[in-house]
mmJSON file of the N, C-alpha and C atoms, coordinates in Angstrom:
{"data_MODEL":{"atom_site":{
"group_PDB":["ATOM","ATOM","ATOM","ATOM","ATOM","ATOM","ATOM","ATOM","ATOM","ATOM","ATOM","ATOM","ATOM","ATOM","ATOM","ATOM","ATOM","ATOM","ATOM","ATOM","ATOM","ATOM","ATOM","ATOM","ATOM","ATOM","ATOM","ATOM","ATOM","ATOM","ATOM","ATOM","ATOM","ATOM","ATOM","ATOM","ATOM","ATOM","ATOM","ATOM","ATOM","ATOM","ATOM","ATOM","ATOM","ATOM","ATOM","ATOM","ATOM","ATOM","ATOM","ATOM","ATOM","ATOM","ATOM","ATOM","ATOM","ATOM","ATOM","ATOM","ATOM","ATOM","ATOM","ATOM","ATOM","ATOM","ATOM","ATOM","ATOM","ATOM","ATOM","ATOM","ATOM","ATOM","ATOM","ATOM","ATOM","ATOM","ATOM","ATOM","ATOM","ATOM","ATOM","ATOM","ATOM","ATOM","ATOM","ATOM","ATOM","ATOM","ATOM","ATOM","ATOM","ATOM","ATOM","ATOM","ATOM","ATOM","ATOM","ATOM","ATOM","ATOM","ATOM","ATOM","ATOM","ATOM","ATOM","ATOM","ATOM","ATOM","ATOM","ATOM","ATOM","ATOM","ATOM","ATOM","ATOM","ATOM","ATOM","ATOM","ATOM","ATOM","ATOM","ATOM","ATOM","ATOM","ATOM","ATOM","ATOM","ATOM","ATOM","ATOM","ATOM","ATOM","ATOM","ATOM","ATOM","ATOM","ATOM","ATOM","ATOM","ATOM","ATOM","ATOM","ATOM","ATOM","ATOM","ATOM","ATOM","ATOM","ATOM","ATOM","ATOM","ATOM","ATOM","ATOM","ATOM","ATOM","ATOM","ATOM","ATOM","ATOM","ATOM","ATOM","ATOM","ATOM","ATOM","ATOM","ATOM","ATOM","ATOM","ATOM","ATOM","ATOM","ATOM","ATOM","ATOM","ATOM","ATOM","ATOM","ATOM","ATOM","ATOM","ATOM","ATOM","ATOM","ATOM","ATOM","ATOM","ATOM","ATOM","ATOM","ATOM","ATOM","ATOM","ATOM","ATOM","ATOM"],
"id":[1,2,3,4,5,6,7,8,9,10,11,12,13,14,15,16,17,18,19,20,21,22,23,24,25,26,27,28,29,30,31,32,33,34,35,36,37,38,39,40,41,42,43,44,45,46,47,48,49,50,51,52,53,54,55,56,57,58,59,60,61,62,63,64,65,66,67,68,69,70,71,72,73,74,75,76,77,78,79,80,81,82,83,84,85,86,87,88,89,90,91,92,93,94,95,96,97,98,99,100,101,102,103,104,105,106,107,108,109,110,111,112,113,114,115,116,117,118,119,120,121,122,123,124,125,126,127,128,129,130,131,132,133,134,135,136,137,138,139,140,141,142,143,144,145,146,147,148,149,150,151,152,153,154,155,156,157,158,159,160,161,162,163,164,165,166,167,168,169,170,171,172,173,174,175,176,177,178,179,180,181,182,183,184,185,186,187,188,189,190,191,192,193,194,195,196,197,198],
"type_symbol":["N","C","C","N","C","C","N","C","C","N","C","C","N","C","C","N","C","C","N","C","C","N","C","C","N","C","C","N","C","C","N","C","C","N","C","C","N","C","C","N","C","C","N","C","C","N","C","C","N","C","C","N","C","C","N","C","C","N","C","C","N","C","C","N","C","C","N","C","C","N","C","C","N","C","C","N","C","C","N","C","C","N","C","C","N","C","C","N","C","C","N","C","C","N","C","C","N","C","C","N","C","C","N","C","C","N","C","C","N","C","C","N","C","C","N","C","C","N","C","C","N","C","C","N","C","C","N","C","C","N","C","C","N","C","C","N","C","C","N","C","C","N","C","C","N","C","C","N","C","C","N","C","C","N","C","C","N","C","C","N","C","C","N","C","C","N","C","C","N","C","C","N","C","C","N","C","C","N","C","C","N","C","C","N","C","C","N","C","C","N","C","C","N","C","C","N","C","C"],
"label_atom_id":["N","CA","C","N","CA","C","N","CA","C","N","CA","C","N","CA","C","N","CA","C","N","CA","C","N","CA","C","N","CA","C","N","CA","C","N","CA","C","N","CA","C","N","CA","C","N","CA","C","N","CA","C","N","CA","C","N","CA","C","N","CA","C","N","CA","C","N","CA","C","N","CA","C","N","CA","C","N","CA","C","N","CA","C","N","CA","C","N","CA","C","N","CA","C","N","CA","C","N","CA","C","N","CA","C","N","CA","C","N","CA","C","N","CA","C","N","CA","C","N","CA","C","N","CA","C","N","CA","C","N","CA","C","N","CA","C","N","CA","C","N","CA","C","N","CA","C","N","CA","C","N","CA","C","N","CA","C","N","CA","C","N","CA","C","N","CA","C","N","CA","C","N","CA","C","N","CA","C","N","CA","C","N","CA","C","N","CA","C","N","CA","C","N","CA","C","N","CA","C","N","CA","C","N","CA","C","N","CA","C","N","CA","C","N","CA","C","N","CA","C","N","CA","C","N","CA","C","N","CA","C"],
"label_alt_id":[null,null,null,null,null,null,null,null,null,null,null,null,null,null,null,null,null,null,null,null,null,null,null,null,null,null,null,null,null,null,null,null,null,null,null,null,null,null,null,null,null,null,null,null,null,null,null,null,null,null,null,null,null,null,null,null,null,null,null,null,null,null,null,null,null,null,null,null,null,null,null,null,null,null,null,null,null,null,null,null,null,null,null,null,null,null,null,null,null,null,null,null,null,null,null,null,null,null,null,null,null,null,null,null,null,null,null,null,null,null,null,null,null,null,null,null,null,null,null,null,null,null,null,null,null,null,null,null,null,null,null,null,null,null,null,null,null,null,null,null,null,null,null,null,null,null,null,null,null,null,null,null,null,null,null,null,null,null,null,null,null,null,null,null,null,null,null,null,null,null,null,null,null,null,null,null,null,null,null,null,null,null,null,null,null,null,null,null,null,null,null,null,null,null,null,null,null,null],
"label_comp_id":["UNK","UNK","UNK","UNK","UNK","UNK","UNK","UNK","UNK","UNK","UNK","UNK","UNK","UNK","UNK","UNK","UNK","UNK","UNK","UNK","UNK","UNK","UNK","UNK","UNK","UNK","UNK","UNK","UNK","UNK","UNK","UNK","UNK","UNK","UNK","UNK","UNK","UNK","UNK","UNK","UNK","UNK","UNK","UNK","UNK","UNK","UNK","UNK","UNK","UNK","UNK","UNK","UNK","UNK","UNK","UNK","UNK","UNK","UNK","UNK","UNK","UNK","UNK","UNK","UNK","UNK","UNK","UNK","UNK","UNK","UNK","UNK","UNK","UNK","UNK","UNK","UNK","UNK","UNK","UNK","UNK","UNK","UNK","UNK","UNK","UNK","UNK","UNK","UNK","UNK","UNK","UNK","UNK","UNK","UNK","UNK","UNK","UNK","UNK","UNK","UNK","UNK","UNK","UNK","UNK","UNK","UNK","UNK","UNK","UNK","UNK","UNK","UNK","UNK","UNK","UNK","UNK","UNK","UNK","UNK","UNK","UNK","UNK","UNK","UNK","UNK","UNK","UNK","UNK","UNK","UNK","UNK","UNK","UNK","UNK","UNK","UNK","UNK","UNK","UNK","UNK","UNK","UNK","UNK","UNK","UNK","UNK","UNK","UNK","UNK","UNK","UNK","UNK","UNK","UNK","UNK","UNK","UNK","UNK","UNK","UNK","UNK","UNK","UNK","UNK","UNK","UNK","UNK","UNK","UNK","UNK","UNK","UNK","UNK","UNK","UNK","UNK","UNK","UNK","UNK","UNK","UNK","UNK","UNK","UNK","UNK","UNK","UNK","UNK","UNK","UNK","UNK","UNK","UNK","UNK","UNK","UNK","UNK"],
"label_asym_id":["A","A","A","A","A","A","A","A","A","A","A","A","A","A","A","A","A","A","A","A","A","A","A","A","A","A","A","A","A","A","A","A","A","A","A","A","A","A","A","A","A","A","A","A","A","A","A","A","A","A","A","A","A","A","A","A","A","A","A","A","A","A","A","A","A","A","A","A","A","A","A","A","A","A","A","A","A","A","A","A","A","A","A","A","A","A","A","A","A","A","A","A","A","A","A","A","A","A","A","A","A","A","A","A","A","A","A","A","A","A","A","A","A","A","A","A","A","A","A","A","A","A","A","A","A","A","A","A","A","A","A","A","A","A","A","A","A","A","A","A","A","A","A","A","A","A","A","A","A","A","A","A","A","A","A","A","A","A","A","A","A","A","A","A","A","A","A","A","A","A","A","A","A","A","A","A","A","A","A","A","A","A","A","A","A","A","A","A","A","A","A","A","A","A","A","A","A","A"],
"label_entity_id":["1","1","1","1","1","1","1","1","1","1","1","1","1","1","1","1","1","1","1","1","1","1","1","1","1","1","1","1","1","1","1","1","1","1","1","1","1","1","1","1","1","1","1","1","1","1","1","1","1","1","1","1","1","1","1","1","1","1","1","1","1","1","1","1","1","1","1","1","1","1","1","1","1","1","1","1","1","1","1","1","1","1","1","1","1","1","1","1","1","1","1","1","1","1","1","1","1","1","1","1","1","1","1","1","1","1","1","1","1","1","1","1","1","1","1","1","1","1","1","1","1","1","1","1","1","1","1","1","1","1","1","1","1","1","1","1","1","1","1","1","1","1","1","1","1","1","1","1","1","1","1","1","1","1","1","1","1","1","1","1","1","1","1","1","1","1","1","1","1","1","1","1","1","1","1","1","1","1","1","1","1","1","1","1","1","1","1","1","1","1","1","1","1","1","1","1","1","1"],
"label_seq_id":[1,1,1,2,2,2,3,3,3,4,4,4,5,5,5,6,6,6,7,7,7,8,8,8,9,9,9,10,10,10,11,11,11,12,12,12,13,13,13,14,14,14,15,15,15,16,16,16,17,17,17,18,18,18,19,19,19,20,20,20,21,21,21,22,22,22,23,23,23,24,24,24,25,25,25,26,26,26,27,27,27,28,28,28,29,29,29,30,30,30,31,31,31,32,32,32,33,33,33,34,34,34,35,35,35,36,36,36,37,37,37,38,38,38,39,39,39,40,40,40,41,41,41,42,42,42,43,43,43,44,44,44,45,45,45,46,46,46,47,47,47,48,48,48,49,49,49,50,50,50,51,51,51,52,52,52,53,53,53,54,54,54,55,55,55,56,56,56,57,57,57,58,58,58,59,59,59,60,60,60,61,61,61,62,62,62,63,63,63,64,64,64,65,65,65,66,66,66],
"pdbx_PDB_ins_code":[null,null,null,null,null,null,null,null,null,null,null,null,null,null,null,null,null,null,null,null,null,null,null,null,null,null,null,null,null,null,null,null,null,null,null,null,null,null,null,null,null,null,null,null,null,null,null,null,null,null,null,null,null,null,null,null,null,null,null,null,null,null,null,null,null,null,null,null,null,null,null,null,null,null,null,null,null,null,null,null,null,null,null,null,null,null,null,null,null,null,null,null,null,null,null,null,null,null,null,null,null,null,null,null,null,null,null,null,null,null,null,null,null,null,null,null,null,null,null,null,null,null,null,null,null,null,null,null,null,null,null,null,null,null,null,null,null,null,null,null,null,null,null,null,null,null,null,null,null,null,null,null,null,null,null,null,null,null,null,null,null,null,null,null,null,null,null,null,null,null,null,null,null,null,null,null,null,null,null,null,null,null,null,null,null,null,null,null,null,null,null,null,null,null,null,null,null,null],
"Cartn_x":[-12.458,-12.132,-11.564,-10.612,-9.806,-10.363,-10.228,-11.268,-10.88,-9.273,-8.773,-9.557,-9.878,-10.056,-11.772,-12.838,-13.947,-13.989,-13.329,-13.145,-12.956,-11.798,-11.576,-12.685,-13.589,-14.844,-15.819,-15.866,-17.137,-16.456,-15.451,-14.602,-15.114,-14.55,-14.115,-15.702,-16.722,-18.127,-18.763,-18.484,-19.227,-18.175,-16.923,-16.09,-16.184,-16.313,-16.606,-17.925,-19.021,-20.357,-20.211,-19.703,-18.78,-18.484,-17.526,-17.056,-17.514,-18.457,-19.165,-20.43,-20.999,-22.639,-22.135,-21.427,-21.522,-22.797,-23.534,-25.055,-25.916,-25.463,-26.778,-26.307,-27.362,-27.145,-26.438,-25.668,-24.842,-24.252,-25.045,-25.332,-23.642,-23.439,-22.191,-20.982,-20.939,-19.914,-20.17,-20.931,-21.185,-20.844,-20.513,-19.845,-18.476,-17.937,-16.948,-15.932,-16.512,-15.644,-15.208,-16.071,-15.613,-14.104,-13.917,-12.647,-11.287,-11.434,-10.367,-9.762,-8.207,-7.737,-8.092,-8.413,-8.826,-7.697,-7.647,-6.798,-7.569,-6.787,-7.463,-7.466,-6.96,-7.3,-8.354,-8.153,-9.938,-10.371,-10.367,-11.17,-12.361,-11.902,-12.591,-13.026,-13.34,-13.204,-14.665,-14.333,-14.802,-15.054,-14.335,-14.124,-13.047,-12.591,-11.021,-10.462,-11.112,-10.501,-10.291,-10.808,-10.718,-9.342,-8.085,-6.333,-6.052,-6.367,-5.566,-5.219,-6.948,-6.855,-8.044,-7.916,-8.69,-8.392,-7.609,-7.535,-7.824,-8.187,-8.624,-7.59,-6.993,-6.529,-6.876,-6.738,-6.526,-7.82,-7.451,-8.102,-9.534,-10.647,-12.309,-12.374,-11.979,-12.486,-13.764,-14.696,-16.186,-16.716,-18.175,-19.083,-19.415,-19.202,-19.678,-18.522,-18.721,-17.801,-17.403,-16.056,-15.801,-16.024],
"Cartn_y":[44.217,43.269,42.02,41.471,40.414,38.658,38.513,36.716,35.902,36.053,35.518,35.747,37.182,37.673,37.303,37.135,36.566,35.469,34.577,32.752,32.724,34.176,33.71,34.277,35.107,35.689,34.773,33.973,32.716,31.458,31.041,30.262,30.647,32.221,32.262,32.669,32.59,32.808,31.773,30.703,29.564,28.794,29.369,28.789,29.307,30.381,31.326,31.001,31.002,30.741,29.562,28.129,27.429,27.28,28.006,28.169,28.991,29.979,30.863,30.286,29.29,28.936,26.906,26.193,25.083,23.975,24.734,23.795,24.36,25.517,25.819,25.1,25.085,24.875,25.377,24.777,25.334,24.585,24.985,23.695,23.929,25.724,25.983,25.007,25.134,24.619,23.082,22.347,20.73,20.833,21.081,21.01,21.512,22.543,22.857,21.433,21.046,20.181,18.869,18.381,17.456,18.056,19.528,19.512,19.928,20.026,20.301,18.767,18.951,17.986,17.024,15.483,14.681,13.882,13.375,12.05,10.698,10.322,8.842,9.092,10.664,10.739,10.852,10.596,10.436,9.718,8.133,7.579,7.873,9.084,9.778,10.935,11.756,12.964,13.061,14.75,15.322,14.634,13.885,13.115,13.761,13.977,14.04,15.17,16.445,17.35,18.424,18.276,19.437,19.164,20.564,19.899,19.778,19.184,18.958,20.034,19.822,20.447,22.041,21.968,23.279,23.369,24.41,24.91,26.188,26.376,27.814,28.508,29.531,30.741,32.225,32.312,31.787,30.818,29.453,28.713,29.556,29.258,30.005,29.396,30.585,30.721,30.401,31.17,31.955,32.102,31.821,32.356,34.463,34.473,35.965,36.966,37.802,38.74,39.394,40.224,40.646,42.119],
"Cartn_z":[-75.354,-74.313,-74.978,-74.427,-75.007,-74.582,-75.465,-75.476,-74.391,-74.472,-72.615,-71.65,-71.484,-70.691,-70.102,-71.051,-70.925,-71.045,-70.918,-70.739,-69.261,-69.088,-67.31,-66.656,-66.937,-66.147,-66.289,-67.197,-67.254,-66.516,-66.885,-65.568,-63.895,-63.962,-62.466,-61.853,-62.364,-61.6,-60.956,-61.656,-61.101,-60.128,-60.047,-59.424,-58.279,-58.382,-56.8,-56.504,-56.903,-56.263,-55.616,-56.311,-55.554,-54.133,-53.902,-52.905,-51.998,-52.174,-50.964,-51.135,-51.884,-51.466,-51.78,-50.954,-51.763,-51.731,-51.102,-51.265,-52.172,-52.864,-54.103,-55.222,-55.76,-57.39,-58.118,-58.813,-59.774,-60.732,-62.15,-62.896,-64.046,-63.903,-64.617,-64.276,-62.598,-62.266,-62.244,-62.915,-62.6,-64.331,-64.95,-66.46,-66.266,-65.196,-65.208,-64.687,-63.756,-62.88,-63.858,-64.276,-65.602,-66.537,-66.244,-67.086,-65.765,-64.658,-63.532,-63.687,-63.32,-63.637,-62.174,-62.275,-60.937,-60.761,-59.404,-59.107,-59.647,-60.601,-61.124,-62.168,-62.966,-64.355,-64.928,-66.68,-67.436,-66.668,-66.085,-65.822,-64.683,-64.035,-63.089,-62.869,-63.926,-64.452,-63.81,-62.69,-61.653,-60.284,-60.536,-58.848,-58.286,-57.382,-56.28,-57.242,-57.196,-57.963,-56.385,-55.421,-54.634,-54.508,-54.25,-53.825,-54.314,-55.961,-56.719,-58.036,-58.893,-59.949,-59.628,-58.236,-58.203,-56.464,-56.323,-55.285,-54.93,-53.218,-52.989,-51.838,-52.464,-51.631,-50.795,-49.863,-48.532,-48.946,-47.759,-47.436,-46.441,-46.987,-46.196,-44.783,-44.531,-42.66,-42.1,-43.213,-42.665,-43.821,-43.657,-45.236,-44.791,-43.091,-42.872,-43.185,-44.374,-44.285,-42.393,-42.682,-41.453,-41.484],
"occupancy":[1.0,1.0,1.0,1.0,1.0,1.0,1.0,1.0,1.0,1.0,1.0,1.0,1.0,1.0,1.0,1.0,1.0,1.0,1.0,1.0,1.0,1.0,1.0,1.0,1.0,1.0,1.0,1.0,1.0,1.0,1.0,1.0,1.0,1.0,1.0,1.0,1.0,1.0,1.0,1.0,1.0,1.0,1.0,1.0,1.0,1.0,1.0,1.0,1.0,1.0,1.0,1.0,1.0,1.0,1.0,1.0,1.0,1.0,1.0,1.0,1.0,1.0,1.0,1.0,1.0,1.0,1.0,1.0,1.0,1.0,1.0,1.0,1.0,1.0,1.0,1.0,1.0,1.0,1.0,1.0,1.0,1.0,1.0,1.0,1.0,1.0,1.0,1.0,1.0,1.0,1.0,1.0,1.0,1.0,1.0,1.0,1.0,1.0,1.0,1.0,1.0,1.0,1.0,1.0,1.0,1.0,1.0,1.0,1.0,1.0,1.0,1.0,1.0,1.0,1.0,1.0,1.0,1.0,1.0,1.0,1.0,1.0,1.0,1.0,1.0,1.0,1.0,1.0,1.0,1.0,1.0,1.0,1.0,1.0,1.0,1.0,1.0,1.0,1.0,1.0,1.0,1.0,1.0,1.0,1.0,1.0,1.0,1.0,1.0,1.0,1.0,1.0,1.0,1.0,1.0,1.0,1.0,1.0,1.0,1.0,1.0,1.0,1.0,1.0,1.0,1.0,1.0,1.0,1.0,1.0,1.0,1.0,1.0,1.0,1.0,1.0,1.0,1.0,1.0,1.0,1.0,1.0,1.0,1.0,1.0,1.0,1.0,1.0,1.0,1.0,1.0,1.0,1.0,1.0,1.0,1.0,1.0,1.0],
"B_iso_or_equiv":[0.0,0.0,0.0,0.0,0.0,0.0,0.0,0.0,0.0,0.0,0.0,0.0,0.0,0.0,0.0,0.0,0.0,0.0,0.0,0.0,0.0,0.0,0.0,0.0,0.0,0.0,0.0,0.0,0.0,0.0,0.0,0.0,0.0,0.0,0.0,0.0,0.0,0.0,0.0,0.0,0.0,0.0,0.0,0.0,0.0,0.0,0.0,0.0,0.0,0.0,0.0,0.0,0.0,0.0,0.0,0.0,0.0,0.0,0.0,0.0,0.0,0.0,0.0,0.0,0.0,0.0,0.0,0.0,0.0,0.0,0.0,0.0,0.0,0.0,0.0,0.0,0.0,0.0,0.0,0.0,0.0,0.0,0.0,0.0,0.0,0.0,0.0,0.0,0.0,0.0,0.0,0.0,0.0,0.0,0.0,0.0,0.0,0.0,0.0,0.0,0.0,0.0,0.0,0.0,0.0,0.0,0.0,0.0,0.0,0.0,0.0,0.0,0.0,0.0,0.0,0.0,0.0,0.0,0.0,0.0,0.0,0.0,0.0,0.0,0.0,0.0,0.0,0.0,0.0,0.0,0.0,0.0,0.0,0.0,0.0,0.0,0.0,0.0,0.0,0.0,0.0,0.0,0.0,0.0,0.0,0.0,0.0,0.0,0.0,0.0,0.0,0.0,0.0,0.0,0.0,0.0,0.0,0.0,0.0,0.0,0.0,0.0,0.0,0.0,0.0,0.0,0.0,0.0,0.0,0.0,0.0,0.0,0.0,0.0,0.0,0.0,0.0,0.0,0.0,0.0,0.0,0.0,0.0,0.0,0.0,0.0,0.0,0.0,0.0,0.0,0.0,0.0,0.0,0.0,0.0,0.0,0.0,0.0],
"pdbx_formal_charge":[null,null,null,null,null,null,null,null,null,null,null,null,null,null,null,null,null,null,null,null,null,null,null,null,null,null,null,null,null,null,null,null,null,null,null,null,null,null,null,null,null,null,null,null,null,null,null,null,null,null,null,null,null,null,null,null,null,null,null,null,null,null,null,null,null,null,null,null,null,null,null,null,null,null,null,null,null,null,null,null,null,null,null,null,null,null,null,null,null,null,null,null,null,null,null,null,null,null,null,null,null,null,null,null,null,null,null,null,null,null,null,null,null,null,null,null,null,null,null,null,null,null,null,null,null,null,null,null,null,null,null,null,null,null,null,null,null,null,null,null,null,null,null,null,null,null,null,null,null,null,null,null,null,null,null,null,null,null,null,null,null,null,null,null,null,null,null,null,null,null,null,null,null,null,null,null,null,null,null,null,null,null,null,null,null,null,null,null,null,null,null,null,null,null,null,null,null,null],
"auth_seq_id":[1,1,1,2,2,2,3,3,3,4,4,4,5,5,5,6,6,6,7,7,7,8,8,8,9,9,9,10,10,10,11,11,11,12,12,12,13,13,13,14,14,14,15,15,15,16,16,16,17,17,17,18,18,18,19,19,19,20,20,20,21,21,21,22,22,22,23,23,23,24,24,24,25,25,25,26,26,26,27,27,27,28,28,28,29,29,29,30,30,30,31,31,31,32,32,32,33,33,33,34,34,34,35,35,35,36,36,36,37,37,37,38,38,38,39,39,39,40,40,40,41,41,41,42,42,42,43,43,43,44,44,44,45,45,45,46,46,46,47,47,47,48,48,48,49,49,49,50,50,50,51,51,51,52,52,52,53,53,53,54,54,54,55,55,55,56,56,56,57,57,57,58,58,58,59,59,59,60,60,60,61,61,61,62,62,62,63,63,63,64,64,64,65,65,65,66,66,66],
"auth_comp_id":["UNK","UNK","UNK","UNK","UNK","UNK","UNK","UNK","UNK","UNK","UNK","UNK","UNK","UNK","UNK","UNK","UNK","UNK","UNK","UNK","UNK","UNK","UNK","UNK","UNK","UNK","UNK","UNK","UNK","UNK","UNK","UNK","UNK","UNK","UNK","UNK","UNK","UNK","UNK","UNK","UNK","UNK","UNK","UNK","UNK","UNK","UNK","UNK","UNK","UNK","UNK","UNK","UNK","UNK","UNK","UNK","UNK","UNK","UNK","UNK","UNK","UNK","UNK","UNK","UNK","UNK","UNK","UNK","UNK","UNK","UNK","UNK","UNK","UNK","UNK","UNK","UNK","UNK","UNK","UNK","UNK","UNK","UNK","UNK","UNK","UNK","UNK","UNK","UNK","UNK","UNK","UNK","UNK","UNK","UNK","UNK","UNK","UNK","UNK","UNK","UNK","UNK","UNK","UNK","UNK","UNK","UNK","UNK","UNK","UNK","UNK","UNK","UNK","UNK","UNK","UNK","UNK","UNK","UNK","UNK","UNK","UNK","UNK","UNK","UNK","UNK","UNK","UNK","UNK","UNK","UNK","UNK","UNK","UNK","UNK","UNK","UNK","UNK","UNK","UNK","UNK","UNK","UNK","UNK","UNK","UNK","UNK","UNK","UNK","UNK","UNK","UNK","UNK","UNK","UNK","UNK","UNK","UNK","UNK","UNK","UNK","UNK","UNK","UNK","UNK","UNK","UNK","UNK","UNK","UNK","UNK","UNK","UNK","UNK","UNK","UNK","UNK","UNK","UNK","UNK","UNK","UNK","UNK","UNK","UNK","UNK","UNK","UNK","UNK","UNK","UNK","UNK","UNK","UNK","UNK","UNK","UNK","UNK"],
"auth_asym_id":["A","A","A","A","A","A","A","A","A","A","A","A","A","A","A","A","A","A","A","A","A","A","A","A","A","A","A","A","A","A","A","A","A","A","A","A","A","A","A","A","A","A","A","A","A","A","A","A","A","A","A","A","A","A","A","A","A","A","A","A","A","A","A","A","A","A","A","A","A","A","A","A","A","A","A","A","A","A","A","A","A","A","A","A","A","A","A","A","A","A","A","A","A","A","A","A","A","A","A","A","A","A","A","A","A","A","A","A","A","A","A","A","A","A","A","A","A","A","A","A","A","A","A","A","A","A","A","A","A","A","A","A","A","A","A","A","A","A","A","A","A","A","A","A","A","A","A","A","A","A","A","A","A","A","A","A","A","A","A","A","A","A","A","A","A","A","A","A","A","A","A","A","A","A","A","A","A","A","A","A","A","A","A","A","A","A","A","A","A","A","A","A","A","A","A","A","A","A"],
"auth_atom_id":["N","CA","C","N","CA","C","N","CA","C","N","CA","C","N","CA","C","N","CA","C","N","CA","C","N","CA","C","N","CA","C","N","CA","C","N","CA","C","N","CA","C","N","CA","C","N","CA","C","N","CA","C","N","CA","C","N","CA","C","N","CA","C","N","CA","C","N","CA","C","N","CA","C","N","CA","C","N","CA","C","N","CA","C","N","CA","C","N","CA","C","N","CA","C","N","CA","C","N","CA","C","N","CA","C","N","CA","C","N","CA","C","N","CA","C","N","CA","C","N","CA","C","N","CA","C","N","CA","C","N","CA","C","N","CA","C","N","CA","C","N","CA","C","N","CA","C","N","CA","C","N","CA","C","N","CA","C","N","CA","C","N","CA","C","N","CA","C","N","CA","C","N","CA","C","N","CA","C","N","CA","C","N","CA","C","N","CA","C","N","CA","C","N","CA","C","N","CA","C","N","CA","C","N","CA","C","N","CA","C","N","CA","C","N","CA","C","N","CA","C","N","CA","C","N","CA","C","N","CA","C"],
"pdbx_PDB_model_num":[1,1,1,1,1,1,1,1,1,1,1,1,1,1,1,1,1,1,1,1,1,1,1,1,1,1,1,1,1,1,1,1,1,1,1,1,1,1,1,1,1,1,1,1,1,1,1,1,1,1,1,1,1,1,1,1,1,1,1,1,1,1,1,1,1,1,1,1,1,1,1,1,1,1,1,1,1,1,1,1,1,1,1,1,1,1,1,1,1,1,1,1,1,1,1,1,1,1,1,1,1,1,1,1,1,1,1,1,1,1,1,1,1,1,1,1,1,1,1,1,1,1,1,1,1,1,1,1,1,1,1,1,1,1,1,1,1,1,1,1,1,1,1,1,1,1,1,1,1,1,1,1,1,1,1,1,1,1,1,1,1,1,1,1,1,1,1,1,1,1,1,1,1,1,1,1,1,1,1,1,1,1,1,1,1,1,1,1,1,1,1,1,1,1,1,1,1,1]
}}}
């Protein structure tokens, strides 16, 4: 398995738990967000990152599958 390839699976887990639970804990993604790029720059690093330096496709309808 290629090293890319497990950077983007430890990336993309806490990014998705994220987004289908955003009231649990999730201590991965509270270290992640410090590196998404923010509006305001370093000086604000993990502020105003939703839209900018981390967006979600399709935009979430529903937490209930259909």
């Amino acid at each position: 398995m290629s090293s890319g390839l497990q950077l983007a699976d430890l990336v993309a887990r806490p990014i998705g738990l994220k987004t289908v639970r955003p009231q649990q804990e999730n201590r991965a993604f509270e270290v992640l967000m410090k590196k998404f790029y923010c509006d305001g720059g370093r000086r604000r690093l993990g502020q105003n990152f939703e839209g900018i330096g981390m967006r979600i496709y399709p935009e979430q309808e529903s937490e209930k599958p259909r």
